[in-house]
C-alpha positions in Angstrom: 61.3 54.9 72.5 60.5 58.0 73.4 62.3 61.1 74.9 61.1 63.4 77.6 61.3 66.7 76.9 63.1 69.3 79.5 61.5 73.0 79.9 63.1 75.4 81.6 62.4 78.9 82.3 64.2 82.2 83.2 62.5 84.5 85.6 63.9 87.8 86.3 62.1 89.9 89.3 62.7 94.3 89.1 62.1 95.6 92.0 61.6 99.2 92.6 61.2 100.9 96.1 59.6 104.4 96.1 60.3 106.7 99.4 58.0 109.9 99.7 59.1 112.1 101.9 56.6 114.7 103.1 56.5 117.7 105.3 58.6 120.9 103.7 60.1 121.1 106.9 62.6 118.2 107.2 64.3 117.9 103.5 65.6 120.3 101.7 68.3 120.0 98.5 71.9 120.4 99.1 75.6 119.2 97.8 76.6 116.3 99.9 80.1 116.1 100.9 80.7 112.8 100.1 78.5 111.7 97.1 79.9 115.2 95.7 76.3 115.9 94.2 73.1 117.4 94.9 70.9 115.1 96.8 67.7 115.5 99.2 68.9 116.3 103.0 67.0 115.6 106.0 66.7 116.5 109.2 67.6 114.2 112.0 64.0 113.9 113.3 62.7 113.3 109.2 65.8 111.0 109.3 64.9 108.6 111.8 61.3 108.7 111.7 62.4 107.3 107.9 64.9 104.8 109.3 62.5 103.9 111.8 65.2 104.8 114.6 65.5 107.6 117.6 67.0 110.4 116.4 69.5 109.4 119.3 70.3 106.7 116.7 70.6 109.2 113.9 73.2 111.2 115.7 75.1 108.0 116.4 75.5 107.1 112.9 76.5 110.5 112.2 79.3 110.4 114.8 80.6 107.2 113.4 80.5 108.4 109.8 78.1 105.9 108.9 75.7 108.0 107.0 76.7 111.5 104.6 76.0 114.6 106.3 76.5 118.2 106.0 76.5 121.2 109.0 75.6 124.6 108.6 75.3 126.9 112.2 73.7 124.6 114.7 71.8 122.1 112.5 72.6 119.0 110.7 71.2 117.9 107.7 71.5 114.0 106.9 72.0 112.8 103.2 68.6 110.6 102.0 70.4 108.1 99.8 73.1 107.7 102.2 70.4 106.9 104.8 68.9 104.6 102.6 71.7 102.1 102.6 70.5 101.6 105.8 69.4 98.7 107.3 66.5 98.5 110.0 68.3 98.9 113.0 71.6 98.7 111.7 74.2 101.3 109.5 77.2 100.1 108.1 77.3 97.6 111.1 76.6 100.1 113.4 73.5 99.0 115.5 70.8 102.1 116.1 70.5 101.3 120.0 73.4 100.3 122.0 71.0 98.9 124.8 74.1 100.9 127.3 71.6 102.8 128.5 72.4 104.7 132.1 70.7 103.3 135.2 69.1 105.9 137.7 70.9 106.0 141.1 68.9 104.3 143.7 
């Protein structure tokens, strides 16, 4: 009589995701306020075009607390690694258009 043999295998998949951020103009390195360290900051334009949201959006999730940011005189700086926690469309259930949007008069 003979015996079949099993095989079996373990595969284990690393994934890495790489995010360049270019233009001088739109990041900068600050202290976040919530992740208490020194992370790369964006500007809500940088922000969404990374999200792939309106900057609208951007300001949205700000409001609702559902990304890190940090204010200094008029301009807001948005928190890169809070950002990327992010999901297309969507920030800690949050969605990045609320479709509400106002109806001209006619």
């Amino acid at each position: 009589m003979t015996t079949k043999r099993r095989r079996s295998a373990v595969l284990t998949v690393e994934t890495d995701e790489i995010l360049v951020v270019r233009g001088g103009g739109g990041s900068m390195r600050a202290p976040c306020p919530v992740c208490r360290r020194e992370v790369l900051m964006v500007s809500p334009d940088h922000a969404a075009r990374i999200a792939g949201v309106s900057t609208r959006a951007i300001y949205r999730w700000v409001e609702e607390g559902a990304v890190h940011f940090t204010e200094k005189d008029t301009s807001v700086a948005i928190c890169l690694p809070s950002l990327s926690a992010c999901t297309p469309g969507t920030c800690a259930g949050i969605p990045a258009e609320t479709g509400n949007t106002p109806r001209s008069k006619t």
